[in-house]
C-alpha positions as a Python dict, from the first residue, in 0.01 Angstrom:
ca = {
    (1, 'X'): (0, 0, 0),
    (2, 'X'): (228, -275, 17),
    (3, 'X'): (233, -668, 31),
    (4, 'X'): (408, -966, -15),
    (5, 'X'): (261, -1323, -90),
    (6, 'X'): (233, -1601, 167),
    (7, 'X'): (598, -1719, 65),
    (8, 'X'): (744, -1409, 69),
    (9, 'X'): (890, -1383, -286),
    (10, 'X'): (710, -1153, -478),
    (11, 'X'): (624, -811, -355),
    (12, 'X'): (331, -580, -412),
    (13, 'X'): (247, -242, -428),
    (14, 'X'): (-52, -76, -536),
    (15, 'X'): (-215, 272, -467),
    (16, 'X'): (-533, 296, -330),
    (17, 'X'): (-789, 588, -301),
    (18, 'X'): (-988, 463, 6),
    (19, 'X'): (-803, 463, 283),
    (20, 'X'): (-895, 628, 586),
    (21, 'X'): (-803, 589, 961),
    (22, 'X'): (-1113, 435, 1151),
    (23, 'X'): (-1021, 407, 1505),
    (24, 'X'): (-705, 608, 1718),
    (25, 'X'): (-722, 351, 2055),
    (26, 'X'): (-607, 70, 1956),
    (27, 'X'): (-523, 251, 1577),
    (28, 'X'): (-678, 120, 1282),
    (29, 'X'): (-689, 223, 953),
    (30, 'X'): (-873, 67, 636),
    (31, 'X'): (-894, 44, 294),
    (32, 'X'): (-1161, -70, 14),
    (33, 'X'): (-1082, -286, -286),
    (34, 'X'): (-1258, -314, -578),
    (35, 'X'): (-1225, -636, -784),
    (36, 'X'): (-957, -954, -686),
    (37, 'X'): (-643, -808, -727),
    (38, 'X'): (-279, -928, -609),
    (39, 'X'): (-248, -682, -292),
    (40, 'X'): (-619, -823, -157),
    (41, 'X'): (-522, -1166, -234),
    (42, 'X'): (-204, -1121, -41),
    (43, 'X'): (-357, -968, 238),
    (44, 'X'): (-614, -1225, 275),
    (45, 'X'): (-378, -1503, 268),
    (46, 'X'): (-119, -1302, 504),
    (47, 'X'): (-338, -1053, 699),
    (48, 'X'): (-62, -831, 679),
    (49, 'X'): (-26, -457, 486),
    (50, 'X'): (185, -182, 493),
    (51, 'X'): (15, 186, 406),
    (52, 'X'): (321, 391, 239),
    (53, 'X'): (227, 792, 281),
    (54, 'X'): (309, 902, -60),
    (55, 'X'): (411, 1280, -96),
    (56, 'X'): (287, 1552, -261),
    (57, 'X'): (565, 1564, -503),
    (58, 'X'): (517, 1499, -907),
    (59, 'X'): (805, 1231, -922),
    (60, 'X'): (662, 1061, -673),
    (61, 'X'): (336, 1071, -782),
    (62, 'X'): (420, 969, -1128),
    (63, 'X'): (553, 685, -967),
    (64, 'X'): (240, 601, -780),
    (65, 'X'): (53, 574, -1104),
    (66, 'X'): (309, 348, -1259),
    (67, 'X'): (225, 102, -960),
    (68, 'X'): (-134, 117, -997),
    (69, 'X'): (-70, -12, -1415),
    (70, 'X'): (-246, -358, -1422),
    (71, 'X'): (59, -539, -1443),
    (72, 'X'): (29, -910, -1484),
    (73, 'X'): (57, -1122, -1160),
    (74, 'X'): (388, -1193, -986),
    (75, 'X'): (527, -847, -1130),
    (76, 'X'): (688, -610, -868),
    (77, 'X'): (598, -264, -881),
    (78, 'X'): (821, -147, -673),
    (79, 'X'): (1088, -288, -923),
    (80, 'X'): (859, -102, -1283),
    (81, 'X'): (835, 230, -1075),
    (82, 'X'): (1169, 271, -965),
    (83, 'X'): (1124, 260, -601),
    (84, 'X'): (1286, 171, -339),
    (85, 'X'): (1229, -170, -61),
    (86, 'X'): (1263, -50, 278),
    (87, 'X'): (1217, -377, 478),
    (88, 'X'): (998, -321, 747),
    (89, 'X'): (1018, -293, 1108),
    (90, 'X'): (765, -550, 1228),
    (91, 'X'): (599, -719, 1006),
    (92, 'X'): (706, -914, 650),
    (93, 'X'): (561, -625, 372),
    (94, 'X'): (789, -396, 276),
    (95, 'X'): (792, -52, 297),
    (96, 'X'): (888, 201, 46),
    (97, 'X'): (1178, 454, 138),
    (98, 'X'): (1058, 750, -106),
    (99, 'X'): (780, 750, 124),
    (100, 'X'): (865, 943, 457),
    (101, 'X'): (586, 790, 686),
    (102, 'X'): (469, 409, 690),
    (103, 'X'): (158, 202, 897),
    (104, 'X'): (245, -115, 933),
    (105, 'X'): (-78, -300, 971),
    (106, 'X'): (-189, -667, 1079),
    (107, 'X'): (-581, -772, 922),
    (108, 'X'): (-815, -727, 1227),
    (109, 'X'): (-1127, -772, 1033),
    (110, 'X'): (-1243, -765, 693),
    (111, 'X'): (-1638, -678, 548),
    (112, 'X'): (-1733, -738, 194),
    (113, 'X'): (-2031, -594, 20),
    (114, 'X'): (-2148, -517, -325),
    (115, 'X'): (-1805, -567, -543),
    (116, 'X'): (-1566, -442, -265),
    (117, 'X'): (-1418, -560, 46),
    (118, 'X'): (-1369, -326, 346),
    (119, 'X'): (-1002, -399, 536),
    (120, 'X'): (-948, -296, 874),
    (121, 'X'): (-600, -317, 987),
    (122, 'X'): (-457, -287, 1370),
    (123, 'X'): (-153, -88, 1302),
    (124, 'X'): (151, -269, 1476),
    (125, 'X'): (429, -33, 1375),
    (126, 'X'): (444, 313, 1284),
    (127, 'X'): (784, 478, 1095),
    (128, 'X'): (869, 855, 1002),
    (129, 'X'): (1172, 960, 843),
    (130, 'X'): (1344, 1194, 1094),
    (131, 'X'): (1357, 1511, 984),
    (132, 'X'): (987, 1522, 951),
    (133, 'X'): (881, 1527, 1321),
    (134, 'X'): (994, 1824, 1574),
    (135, 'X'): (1192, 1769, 1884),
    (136, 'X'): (804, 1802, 2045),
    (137, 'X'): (683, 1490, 1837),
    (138, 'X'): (495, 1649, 1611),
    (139, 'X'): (493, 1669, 1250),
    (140, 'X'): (635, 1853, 992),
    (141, 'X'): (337, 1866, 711),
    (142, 'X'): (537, 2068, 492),
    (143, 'X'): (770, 1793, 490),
    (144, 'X'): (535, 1457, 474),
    (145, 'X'): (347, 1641, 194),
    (146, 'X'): (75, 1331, 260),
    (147, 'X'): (-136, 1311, -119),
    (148, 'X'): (-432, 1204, -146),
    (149, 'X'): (-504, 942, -464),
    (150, 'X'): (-825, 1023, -604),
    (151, 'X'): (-866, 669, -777),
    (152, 'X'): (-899, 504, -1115),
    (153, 'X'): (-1219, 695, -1222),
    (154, 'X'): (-987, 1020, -1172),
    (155, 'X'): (-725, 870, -1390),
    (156, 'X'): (-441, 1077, -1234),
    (157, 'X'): (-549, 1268, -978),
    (158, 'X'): (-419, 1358, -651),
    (159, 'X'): (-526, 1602, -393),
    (160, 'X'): (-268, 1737, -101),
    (161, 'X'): (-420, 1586, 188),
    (162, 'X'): (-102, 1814, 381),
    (163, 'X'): (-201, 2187, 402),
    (164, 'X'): (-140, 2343, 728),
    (165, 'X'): (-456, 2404, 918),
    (166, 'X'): (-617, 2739, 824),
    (167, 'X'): (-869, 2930, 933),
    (168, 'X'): (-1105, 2947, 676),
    (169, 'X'): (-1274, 3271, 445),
    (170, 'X'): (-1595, 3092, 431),
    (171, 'X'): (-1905, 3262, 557),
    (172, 'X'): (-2283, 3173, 598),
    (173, 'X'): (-2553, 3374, 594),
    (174, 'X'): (-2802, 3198, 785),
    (175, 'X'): (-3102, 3320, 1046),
    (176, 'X'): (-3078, 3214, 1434),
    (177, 'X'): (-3383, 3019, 1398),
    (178, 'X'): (-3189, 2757, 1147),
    (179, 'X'): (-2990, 2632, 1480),
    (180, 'X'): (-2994, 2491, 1782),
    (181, 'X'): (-3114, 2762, 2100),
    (182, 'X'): (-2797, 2956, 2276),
    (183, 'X'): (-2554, 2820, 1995),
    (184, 'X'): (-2339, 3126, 1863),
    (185, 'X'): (-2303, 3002, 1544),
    (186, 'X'): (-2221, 3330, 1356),
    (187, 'X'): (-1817, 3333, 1553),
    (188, 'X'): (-1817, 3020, 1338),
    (189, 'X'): (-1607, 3262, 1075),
    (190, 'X'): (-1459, 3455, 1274),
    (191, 'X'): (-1121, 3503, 1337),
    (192, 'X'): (-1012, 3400, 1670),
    (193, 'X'): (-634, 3616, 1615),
}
């Protein structure tokens, strides 16, 4: 995730492993931070954020972890990781260009509790590099290769969040009486080829 402070001189960028999209109409993603760190403060005092999809790719995600070093205040990670400022299309964080997909997002509310704070952002521009969408609109997973951080307790861990859709090999060996009446839960594994 990225962010700038209030005057706009210092940039920010910072992985985070709680993000999630919340709503699709109007689109809103989120993210949870633990602790006062310089991306919250800046999006507190801008209410601005932009979500950088970092692939599945080891220099990238080398690169991630370099950003997520606790680097004093007023340091820009872009600059210690080697990556690259995109500026972005509508709003004043930038985006990263070794990222292929972005979410520019404006603060539409915010919930704190325990030692975190919940962020819900209404996403106000949305940018894909273009040979990773198809002439229908949709996209190219294999190319996005969207990771998923797994956070500081992991160390450094990412999962592929990109894997095509598969049907899966799982199987459950339950009795009828376990579910609801008329549900044909046992096609559930089956393969629909």
């Amino acid at each position: 995730m990225s962010t700038t402070n209030p005057e706009g001189s210092c940039d920010n960028l910072a992985p985070h492993s709680f993000f999630t999209v919340s709503c699709v109409s109007p689109p809103i993603v989120q993210f949870t931070s633990v602790g006062r760190k310089d991306s919250l403060r800046n999006v507190e005092e801008t209410g601005e954020f932009v979500v950088n999809v970092v692939p599945f790719e080891q220099a990238m995600l080398d690169k991630t972890l370099v950003c997520g070093l606790p680097f004093r205040g007023g340091v820009n990670e872009l600059d210690k990781a080697g990556l690259t400022m995109l500026p972005a299309r509508a709003l004043q964080p930038p985006r990263v260009v070794e990222c292929r997909s972005h979410f520019e997002c404006k603060v539409a509310w915010t919930q704190q509790w325990l030692n975190r704070l919940m962020v819900c952002g209404k996403v106000e521009a949305v940018s894909i590099d273009a040979d990773c969408i198809t002439e229908q609109g949709f996209i190219h997973w294999d190319k996005v290769k969207p990771a998923h951080y797994c956070g500081m307790r992991y160390a450094d861990r990412f999962v592929p969040a990109y894997d095509k859709p598969t049907r899966g090999v799982w199987r459950y060996d339950g009795r009828d009486e376990e579910f609801r009446a008329g549900e044909r839960w046992r096609d559930a594994y089956r393969s629909v080829d």
